[in-house]
MIDO-931533 format. One record per residue: residue number from 1; residue in three letters; x, y, z of N, C-alpha, C in turn. Coordinates in steps of 0.2 Angstrom, whole numbers, plus 5000, padded with zeros to 4 digits. Atoms other than C-alpha are relative to their C-alpha. Last residue first. Layout:
# MIDO-931533
@n=NUM, res=Ala, nc1=X, nc2=Y, nc3=Z, cac1=X, cac2=Y, cac3=Z, cc1=X, cc2=Y, cc3=Z
...
END
This chain:
# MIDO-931533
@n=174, res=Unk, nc1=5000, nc2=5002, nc3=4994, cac1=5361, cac2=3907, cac3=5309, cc1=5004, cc2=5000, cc3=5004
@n=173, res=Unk, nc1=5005, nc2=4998, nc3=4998, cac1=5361, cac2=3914, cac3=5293, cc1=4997, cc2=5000, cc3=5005
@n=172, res=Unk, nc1=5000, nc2=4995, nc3=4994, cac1=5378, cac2=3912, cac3=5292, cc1=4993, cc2=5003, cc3=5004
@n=171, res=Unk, nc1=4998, nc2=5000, nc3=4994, cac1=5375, cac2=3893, cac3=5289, cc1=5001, cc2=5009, cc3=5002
@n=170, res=Unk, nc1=5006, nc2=5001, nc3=4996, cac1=5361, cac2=3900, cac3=5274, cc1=5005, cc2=4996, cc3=5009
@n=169, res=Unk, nc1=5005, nc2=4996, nc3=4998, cac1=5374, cac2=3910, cac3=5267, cc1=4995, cc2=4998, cc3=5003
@n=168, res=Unk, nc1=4996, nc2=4996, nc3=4995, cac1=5386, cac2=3896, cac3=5266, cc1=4996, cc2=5006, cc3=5000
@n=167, res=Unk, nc1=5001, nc2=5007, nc3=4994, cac1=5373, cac2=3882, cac3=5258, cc1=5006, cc2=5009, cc3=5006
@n=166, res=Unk, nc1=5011, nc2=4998, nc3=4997, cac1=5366, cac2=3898, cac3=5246, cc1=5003, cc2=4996, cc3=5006
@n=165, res=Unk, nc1=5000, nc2=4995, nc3=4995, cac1=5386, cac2=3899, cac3=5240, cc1=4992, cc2=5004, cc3=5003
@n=164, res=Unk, nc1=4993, nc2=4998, nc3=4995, cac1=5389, cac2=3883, cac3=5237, cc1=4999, cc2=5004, cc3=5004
@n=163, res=Unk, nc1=5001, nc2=5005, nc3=4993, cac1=5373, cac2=3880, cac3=5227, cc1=5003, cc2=5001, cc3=5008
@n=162, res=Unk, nc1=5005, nc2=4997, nc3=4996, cac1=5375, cac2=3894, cac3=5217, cc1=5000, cc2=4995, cc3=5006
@n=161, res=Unk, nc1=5004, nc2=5001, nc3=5002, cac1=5392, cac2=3887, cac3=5209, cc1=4994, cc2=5004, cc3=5005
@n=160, res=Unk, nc1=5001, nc2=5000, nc3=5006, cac1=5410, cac2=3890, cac3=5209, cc1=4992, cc2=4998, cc3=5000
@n=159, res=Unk, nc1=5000, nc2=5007, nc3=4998, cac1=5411, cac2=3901, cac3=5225, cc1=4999, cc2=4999, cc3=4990
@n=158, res=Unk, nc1=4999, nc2=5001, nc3=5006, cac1=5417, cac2=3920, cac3=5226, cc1=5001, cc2=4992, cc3=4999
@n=157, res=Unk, nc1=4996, nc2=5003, nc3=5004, cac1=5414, cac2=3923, cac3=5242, cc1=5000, cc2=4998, cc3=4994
@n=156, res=Unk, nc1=4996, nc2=4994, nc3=5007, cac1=5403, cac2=3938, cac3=5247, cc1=5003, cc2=4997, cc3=4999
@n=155, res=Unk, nc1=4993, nc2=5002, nc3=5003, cac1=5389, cac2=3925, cac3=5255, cc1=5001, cc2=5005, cc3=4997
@n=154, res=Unk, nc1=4996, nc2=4997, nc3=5004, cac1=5376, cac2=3934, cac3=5269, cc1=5005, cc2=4994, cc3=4996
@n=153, res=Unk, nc1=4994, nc2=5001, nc3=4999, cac1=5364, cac2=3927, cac3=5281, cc1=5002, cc2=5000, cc3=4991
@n=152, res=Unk, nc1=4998, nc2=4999, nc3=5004, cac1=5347, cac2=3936, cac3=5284, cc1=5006, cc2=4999, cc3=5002
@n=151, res=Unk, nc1=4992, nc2=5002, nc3=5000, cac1=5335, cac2=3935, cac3=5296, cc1=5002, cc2=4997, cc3=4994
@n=150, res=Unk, nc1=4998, nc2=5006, nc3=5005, cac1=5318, cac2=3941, cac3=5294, cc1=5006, cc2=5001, cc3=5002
@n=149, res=Unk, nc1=4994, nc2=4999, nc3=4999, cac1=5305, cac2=3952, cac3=5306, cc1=5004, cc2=4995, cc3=4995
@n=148, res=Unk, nc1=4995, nc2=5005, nc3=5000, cac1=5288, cac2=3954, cac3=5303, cc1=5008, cc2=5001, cc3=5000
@n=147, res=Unk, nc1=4993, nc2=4997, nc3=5002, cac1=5274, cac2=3967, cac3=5305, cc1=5004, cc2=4992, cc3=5002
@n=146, res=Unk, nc1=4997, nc2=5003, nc3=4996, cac1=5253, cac2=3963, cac3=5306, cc1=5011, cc2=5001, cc3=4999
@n=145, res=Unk, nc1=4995, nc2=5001, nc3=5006, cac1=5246, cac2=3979, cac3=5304, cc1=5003, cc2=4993, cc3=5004
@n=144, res=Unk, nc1=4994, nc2=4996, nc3=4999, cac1=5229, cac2=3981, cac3=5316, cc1=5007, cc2=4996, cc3=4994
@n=143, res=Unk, nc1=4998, nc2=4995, nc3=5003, cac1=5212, cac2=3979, cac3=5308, cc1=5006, cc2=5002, cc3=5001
@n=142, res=Unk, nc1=5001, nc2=4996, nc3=4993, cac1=5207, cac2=3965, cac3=5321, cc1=4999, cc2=5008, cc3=4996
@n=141, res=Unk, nc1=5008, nc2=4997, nc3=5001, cac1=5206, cac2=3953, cac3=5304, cc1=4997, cc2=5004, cc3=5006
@n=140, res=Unk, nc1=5004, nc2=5006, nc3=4996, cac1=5226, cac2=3956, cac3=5304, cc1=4992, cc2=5001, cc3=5000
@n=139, res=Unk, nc1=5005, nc2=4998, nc3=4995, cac1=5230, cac2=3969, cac3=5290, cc1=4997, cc2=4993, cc3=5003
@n=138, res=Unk, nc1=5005, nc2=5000, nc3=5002, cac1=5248, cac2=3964, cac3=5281, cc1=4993, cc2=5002, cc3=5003
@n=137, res=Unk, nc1=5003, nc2=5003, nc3=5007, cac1=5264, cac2=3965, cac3=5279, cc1=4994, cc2=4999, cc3=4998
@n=136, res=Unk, nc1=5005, nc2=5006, nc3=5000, cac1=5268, cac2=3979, cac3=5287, cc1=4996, cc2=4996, cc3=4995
@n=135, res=Unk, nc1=5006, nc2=5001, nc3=5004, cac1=5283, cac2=3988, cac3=5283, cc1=4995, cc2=4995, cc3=5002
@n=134, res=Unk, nc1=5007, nc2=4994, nc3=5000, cac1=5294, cac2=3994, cac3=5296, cc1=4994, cc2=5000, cc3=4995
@n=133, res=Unk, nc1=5001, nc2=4999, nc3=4994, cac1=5305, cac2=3977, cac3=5299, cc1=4995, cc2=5005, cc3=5000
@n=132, res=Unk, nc1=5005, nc2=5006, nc3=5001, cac1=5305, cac2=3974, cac3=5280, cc1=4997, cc2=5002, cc3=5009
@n=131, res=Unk, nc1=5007, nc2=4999, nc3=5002, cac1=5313, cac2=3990, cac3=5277, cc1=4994, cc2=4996, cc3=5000
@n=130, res=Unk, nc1=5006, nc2=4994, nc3=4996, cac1=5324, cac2=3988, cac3=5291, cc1=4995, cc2=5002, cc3=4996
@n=129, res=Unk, nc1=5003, nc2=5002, nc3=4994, cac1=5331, cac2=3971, cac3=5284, cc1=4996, cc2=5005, cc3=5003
@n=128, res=Unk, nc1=5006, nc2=5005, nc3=5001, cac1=5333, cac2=3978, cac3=5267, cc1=4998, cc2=4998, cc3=5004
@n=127, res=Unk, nc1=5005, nc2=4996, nc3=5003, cac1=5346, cac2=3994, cac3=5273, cc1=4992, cc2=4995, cc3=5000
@n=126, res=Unk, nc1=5004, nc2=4998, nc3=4995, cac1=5354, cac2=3980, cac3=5281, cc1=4993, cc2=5006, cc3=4999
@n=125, res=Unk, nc1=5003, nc2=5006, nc3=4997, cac1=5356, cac2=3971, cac3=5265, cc1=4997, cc2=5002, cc3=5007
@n=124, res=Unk, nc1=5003, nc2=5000, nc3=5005, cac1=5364, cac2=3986, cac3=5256, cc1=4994, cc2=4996, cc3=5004
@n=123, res=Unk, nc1=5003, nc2=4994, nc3=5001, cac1=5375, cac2=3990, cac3=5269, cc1=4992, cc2=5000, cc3=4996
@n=122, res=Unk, nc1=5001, nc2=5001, nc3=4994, cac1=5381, cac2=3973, cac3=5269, cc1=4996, cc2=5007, cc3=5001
@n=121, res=Unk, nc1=5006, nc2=5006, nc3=5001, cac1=5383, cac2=3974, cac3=5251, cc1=4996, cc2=4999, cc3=5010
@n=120, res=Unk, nc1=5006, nc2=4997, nc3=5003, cac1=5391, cac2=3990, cac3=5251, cc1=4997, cc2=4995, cc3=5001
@n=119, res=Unk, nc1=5004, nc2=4995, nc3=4996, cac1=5404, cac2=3984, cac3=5264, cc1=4995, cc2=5003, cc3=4999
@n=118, res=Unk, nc1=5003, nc2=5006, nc3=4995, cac1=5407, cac2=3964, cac3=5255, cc1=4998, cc2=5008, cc3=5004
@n=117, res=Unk, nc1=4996, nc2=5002, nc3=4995, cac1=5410, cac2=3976, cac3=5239, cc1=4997, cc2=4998, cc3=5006
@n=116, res=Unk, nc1=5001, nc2=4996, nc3=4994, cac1=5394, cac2=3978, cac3=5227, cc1=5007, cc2=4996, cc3=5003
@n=115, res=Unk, nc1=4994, nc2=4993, nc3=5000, cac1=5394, cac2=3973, cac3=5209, cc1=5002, cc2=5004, cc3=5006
@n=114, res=Unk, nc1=4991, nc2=5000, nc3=4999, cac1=5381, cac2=3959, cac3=5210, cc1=5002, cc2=5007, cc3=4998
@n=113, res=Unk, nc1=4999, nc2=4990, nc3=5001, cac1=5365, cac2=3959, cac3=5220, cc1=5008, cc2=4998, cc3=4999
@n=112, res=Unk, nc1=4992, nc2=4999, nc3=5004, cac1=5359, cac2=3939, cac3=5221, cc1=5004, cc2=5006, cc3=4999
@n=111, res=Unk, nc1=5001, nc2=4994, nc3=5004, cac1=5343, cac2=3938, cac3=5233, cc1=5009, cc2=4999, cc3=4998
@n=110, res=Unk, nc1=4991, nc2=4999, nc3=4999, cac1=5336, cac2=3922, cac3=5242, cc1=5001, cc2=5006, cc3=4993
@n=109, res=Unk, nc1=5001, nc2=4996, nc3=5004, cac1=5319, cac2=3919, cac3=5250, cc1=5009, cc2=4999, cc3=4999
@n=108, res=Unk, nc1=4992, nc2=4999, nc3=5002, cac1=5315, cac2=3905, cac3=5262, cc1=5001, cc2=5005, cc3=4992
@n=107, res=Unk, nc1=5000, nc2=4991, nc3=4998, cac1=5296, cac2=3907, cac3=5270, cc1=5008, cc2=5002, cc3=4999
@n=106, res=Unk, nc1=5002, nc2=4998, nc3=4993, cac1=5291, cac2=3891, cac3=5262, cc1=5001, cc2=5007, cc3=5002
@n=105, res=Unk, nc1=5005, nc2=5004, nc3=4996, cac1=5303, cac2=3888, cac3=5248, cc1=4999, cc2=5003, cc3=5005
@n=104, res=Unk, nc1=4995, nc2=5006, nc3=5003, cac1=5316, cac2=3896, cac3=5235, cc1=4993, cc2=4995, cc3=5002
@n=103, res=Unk, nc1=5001, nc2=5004, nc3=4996, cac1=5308, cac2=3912, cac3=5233, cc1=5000, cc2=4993, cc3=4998
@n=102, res=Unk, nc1=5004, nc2=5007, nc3=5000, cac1=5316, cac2=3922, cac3=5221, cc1=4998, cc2=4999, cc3=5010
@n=101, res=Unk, nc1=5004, nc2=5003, nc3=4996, cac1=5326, cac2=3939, cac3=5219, cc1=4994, cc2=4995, cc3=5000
@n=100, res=Unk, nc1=5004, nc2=5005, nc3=5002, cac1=5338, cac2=3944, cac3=5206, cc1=4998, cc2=4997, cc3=5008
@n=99, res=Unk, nc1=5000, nc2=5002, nc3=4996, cac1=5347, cac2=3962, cac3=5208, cc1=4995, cc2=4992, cc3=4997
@n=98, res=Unk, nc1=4993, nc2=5005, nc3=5000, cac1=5352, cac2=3970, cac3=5196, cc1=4998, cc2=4995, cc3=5003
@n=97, res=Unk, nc1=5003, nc2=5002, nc3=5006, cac1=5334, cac2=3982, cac3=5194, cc1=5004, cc2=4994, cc3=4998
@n=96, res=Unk, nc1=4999, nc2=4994, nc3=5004, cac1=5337, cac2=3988, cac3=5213, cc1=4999, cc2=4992, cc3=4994
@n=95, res=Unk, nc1=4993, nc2=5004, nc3=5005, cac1=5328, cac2=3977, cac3=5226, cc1=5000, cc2=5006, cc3=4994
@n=94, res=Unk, nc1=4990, nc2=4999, nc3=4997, cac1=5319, cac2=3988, cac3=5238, cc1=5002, cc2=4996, cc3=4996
@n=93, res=Unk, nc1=4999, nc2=4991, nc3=5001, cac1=5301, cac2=3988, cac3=5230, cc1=5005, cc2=5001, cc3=5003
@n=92, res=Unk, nc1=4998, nc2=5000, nc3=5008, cac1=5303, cac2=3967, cac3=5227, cc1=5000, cc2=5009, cc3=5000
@n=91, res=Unk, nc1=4992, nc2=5003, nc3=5002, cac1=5308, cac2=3963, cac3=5245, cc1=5000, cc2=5006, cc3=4993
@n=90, res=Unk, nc1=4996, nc2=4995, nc3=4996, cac1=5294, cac2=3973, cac3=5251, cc1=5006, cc2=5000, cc3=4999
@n=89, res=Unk, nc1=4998, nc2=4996, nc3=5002, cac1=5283, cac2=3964, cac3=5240, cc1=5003, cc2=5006, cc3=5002
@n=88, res=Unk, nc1=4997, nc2=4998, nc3=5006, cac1=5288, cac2=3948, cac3=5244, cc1=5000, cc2=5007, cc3=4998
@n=87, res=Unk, nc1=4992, nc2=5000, nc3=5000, cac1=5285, cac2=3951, cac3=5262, cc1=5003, cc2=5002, cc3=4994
@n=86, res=Unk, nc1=4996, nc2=4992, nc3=4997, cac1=5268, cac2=3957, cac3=5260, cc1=5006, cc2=5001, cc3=4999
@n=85, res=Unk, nc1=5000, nc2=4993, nc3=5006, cac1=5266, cac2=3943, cac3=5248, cc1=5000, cc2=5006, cc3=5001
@n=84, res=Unk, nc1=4997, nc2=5002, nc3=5006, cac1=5272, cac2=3930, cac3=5261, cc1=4998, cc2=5005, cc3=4995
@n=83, res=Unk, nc1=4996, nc2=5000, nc3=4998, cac1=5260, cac2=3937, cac3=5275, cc1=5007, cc2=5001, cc3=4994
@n=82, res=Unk, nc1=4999, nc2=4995, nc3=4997, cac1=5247, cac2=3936, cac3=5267, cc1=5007, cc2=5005, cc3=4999
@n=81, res=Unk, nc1=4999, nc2=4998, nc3=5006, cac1=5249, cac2=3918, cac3=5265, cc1=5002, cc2=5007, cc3=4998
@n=80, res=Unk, nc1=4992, nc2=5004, nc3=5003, cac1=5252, cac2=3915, cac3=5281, cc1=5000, cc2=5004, cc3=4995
@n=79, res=Unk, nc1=4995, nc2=4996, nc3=4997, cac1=5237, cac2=3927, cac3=5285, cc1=5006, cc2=4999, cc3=4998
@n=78, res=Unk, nc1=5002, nc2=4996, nc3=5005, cac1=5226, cac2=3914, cac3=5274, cc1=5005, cc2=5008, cc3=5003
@n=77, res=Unk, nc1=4998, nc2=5001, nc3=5006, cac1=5236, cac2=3900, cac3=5282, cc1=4998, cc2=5006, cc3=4996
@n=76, res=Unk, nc1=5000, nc2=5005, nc3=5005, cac1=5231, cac2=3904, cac3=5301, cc1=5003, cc2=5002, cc3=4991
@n=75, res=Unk, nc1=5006, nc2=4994, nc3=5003, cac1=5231, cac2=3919, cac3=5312, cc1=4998, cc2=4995, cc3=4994
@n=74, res=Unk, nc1=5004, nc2=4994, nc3=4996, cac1=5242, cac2=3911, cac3=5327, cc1=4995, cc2=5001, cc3=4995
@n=73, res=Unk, nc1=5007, nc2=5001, nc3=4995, cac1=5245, cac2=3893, cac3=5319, cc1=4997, cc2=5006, cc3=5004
@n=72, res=Unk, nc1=5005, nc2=5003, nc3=5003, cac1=5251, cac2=3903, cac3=5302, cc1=4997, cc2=4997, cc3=5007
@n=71, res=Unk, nc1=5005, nc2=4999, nc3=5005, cac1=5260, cac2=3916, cac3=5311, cc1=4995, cc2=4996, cc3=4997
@n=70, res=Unk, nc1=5004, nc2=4997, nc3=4995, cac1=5270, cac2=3905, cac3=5324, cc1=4993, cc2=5003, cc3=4997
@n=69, res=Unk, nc1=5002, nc2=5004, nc3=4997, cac1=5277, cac2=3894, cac3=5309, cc1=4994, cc2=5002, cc3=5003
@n=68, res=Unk, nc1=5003, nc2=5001, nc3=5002, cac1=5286, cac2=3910, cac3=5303, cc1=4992, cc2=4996, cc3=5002
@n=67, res=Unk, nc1=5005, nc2=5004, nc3=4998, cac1=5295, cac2=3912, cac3=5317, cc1=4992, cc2=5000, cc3=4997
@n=66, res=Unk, nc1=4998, nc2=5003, nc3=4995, cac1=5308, cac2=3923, cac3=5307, cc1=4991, cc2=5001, cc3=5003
@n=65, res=Unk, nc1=5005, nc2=4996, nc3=4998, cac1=5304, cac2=3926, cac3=5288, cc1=5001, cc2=4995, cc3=5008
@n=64, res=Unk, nc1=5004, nc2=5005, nc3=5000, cac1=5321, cac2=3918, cac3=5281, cc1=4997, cc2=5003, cc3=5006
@n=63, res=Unk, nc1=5004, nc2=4999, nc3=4996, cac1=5331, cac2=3925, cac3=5270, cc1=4998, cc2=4996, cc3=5001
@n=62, res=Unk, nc1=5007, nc2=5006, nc3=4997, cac1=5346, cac2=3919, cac3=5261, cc1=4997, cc2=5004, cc3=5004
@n=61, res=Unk, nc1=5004, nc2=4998, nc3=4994, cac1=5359, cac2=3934, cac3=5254, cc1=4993, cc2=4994, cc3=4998
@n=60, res=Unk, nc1=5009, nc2=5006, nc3=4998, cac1=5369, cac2=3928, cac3=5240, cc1=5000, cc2=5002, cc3=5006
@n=59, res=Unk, nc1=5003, nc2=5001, nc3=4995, cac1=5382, cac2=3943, cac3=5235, cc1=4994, cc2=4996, cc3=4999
@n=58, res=Unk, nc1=5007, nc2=5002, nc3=5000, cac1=5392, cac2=3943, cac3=5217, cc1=5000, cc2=4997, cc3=5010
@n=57, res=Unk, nc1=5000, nc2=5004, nc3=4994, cac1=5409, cac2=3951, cac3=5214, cc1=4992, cc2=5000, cc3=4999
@n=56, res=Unk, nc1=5005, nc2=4997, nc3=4996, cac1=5416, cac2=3956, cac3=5195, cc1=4998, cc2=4994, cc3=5009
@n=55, res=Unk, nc1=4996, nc2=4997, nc3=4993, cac1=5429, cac2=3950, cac3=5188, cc1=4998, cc2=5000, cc3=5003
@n=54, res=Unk, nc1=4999, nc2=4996, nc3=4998, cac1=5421, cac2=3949, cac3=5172, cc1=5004, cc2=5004, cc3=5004
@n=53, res=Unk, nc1=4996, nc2=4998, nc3=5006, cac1=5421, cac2=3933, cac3=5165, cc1=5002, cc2=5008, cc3=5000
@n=52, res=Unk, nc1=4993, nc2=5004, nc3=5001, cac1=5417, cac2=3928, cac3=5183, cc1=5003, cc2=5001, cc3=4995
@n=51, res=Unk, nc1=4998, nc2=4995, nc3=4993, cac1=5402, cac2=3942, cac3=5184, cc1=5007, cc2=4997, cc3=5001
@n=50, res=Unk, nc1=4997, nc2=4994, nc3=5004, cac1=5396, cac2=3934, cac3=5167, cc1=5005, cc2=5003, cc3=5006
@n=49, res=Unk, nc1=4994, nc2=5001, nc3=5005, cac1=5397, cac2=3916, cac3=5175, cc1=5001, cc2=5007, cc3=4996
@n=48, res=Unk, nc1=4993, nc2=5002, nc3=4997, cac1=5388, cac2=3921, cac3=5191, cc1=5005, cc2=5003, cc3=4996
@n=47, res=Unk, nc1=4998, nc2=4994, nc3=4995, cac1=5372, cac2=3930, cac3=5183, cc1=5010, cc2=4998, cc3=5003
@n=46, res=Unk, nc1=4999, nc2=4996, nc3=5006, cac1=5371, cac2=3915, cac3=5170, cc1=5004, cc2=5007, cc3=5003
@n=45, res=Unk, nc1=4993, nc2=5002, nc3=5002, cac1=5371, cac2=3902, cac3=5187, cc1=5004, cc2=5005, cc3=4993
@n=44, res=Unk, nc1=4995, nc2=5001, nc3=4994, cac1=5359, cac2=3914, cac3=5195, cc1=5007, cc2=4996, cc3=4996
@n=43, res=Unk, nc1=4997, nc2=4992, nc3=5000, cac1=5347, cac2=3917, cac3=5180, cc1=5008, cc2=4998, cc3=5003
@n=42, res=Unk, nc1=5000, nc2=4999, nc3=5009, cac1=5343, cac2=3897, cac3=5179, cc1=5004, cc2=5006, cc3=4998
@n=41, res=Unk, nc1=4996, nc2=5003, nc3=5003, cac1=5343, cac2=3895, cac3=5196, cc1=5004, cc2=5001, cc3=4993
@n=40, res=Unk, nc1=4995, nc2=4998, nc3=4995, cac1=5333, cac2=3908, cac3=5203, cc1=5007, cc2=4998, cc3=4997
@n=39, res=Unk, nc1=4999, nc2=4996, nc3=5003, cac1=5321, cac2=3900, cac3=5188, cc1=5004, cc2=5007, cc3=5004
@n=38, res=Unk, nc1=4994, nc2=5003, nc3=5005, cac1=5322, cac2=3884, cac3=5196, cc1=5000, cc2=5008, cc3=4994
@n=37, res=Unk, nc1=4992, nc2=5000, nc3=5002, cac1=5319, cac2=3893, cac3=5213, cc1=5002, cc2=4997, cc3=4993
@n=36, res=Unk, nc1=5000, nc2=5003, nc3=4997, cac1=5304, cac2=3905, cac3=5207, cc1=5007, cc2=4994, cc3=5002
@n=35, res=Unk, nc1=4996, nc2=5008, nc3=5003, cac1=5305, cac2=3918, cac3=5203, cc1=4998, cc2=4995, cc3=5003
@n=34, res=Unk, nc1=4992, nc2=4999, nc3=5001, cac1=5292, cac2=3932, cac3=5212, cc1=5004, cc2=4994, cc3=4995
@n=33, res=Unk, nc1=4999, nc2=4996, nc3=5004, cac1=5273, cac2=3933, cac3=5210, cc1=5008, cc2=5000, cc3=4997
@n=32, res=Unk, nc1=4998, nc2=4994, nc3=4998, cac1=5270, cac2=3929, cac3=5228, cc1=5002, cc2=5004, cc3=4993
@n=31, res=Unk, nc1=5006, nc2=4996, nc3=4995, cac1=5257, cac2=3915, cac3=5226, cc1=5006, cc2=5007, cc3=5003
@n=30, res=Unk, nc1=5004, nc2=4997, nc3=5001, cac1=5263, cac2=3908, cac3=5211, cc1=4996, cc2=5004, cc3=5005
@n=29, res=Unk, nc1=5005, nc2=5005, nc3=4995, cac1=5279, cac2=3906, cac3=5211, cc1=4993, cc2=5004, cc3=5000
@n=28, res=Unk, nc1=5003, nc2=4994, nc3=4993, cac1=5286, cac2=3910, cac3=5193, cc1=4995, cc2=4999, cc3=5006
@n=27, res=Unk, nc1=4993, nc2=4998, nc3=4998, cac1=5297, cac2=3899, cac3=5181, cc1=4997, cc2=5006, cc3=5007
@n=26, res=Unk, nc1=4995, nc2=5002, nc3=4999, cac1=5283, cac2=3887, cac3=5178, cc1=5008, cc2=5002, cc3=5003
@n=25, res=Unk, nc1=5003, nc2=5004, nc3=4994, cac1=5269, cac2=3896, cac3=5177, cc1=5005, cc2=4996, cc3=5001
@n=24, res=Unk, nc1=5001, nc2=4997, nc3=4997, cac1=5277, cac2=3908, cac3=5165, cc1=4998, cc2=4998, cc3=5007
@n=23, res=Unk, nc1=4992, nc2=4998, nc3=4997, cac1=5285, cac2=3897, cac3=5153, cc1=4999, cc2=5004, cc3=5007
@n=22, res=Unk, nc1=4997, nc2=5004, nc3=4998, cac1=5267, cac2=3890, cac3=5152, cc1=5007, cc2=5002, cc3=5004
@n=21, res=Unk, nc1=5005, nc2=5000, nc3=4993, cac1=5258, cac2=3907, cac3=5151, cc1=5003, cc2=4993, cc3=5001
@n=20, res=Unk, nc1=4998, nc2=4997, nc3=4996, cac1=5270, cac2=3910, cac3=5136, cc1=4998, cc2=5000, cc3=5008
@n=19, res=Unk, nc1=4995, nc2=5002, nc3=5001, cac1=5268, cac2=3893, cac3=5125, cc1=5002, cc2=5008, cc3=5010
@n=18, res=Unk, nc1=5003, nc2=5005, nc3=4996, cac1=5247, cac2=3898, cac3=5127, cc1=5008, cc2=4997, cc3=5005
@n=17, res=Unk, nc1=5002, nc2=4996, nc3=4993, cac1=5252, cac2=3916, cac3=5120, cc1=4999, cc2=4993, cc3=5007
@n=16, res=Unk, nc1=4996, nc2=4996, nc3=4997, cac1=5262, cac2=3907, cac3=5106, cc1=4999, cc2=5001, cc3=5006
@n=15, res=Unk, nc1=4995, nc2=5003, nc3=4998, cac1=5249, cac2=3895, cac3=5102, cc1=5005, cc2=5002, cc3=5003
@n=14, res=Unk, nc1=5003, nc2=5005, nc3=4996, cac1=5237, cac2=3908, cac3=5100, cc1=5006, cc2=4995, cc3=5006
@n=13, res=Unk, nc1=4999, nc2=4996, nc3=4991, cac1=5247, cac2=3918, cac3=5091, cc1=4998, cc2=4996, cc3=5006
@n=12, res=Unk, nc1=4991, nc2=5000, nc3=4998, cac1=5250, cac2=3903, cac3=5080, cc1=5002, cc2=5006, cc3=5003
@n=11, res=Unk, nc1=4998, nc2=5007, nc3=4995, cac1=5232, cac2=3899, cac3=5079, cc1=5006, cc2=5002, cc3=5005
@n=10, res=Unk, nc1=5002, nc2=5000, nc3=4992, cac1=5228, cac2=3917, cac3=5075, cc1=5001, cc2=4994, cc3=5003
@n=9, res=Unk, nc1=4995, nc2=4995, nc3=4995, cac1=5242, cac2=3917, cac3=5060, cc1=4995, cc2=4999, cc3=5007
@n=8, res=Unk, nc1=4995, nc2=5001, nc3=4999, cac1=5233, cac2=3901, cac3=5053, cc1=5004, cc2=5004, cc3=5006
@n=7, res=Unk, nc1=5000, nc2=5007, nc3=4995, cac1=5216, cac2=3908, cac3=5054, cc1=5007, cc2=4996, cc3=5003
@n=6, res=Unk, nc1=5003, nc2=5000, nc3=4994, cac1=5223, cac2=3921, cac3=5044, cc1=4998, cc2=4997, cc3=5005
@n=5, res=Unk, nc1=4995, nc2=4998, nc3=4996, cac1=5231, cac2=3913, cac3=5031, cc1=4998, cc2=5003, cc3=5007
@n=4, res=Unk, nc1=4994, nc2=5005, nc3=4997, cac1=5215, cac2=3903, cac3=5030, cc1=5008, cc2=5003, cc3=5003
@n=3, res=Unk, nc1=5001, nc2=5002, nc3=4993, cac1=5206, cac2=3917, cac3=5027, cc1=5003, cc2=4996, cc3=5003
@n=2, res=Unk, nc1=4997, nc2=4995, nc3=4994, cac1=5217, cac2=3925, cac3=5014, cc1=4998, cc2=4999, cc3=5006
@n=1, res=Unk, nc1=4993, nc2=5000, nc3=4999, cac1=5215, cac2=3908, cac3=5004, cc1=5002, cc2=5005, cc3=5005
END
């Protein structure tokens, strides 16, 4: 009888840890590590709706790793790749703890940072652009750094849903 209880309980860890590695692969992209968009989303509408019961302000800032493209035909896809996890991690050791960052697609990131006024926030965001600028992301096979540059467009308006305010951050982004 004690064995079986046992047995039971290790199933149903088991099962548990199996349940976790799913929720995990599904809400997390796999090659940088980060959210991913449906798990952007998920936080992101939650993130809004407390910030709206609150008062509070919420900033969408969209990246997007400039002439990306050039990258992979110059150095190919395993550079690409590279690439994209340097970035991530650049993003992710300069984002504060509030902050929610995903990669939505391809070489398009997007970062949510609420409490900040449209001057903080901007400040905040430049600050993120030069330490992506001086970070390299990765070691070309010459041995030299490869470095990248990203463009970033900003929402401070207070929209009803994410979507909204990703479609307006990504026309400033251009």
């Amino acid at each position: 009888l004690v064995e079986e209880f046992y047995s039971r309980v290790a199933d149903c860890l088991k099962t548990l840890d199996l349940f976790q590695k799913v929720h995990h692969a599904a809400t997390t992209d796999f090659l940088t590590g980060l959210p991913n968009r449906r798990n952007f989303f998920e936080r992101g509408e939650k993130l809004l709706e407390s910030e709206r019961k609150h008062k509070s302000s919420v900033g969408c800032t969209l990246i997007d790793i400039d002439y990306f493209k050039k990258i992979n035909d110059t150095y190919g896809h395993d550079i690409g790749d590279q690439a994209l996890q340097g970035f991530s991690n650049t993003l992710s050791k300069n984002a504060s703890e509030i902050e929610i960052i995903a990669r939505l697609a391809g070489e398009e990131f997007c970062i949510l940072t609420p409490g900040l006024d449209q001057k903080s926030l901007f400040d905040r965001i430049e600050s993120l652009r030069h330490a992506v600028e001086k970070s390299p992301v990765t070691i070309l096979p010459d041995g030299s750094p490869l470095h990248i540059t990203a463009s970033f467009g900003i929402c401070t308006e207070p929209k009803n849903d994410l979507d909204e305010m990703i479609k307006i951050a990504d026309k400033n982004l251009y």
